[in-house]
N, C-alpha and C positions, 0 to 999 in steps of 0.2 A: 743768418740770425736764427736763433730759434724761434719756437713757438709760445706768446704770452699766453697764460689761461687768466683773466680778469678774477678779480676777488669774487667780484659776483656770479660768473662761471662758477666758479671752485665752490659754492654756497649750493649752487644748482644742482653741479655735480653730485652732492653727500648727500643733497636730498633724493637726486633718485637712484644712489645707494642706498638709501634706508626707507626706501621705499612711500617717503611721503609726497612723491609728485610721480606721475606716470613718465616715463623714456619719450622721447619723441623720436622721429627719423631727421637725419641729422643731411644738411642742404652746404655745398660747397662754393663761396661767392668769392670773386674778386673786388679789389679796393683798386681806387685811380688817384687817391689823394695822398701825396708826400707825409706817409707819418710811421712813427715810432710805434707798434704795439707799446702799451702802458697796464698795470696792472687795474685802475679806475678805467678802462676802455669798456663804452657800450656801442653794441654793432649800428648807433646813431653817428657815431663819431667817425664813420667809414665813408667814402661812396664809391658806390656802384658804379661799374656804367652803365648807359643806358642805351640800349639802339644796336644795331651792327650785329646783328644776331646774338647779341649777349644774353644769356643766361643763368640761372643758379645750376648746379646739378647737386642730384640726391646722391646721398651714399651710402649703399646695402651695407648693412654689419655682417655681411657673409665676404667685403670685399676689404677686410681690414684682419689684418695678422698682427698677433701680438708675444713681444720678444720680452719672455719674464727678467729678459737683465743681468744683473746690473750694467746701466738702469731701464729699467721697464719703461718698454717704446710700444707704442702699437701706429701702425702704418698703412694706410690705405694702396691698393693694386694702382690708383691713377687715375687722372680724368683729364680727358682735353677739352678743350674751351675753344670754338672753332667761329672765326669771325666775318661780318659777310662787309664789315667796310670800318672807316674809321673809328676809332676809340682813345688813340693817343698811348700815353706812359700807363700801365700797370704795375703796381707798386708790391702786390703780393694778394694773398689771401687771408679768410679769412673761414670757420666752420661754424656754421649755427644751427638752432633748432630751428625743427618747419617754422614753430613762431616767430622764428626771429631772435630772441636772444642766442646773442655770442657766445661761445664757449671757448673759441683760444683764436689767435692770431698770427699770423707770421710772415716779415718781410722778406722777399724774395730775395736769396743772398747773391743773385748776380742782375738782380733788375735793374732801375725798372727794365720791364720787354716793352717793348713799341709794338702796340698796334696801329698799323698805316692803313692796309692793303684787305680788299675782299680776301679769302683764304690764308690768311695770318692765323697760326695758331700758337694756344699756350699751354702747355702740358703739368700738371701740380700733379706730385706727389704727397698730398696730405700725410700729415704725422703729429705726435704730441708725444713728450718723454716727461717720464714724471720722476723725479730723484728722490 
């Protein structure tokens, strides 16, 4: 599946192209809950897990490469998500601002992955293509 960017992402986004809100650094999460990215999706509508060594992880803008296209993709190097005990079904990811607002989503196109086991890991290549 690709990746959704919410309306309200896409408003975020053009604002800090035009410079009316400051960039923030941009936090990699995973979702556990059975859903569709939607264009009306706010990163409320997700959850986390919690526990099991789970974590956000940050993503440097020096670890994302960007393919002028057509169509223009930009791609993050990777990150693994390394778990120390149960978690259950993960469903995909999702990328948001340190604050918190989401800015795109994307279900895992061969999940969910099962987290069972201490040392279960999950490897996301973050991405967004914009047409």
């Amino acid at each position: 599946m690709a990746g959704v960017i919410p309306d309200r992402a896409k408003a975020m986004i053009l604002a800090m192209l035009l410079k009316q809100v400051p960039p923030e650094p941009l936090v990699l999460r995973l979702f556990i809950n059975d859903r569709e990215p939607h264009l009306d999706d706010t990163a409320a509508r997700y959850l986390e897990p919690e526990g099991s060594g789970y974590a956000a992880i940050p993503l440097r803008g020096a670890e994302w490469t960007i393919d002028e296209g057509p169509p223009v993709r930009a791609e993050h190097t990777g990150a693994t998500f390394k778990f120390t005990g149960y978690v259950g079904d993960v469903w995909g990811y999702y990328v948001a601002q340190a604050s918190g607002r989401m800015l795109w989503a994307e279900r895992f196109e061969r999940g969910p992955y099962r987290v069972l086991n201490w040392g279960d890991e999950i490897q996301v290549t973050p991405g967004i293509t914009l047409q």
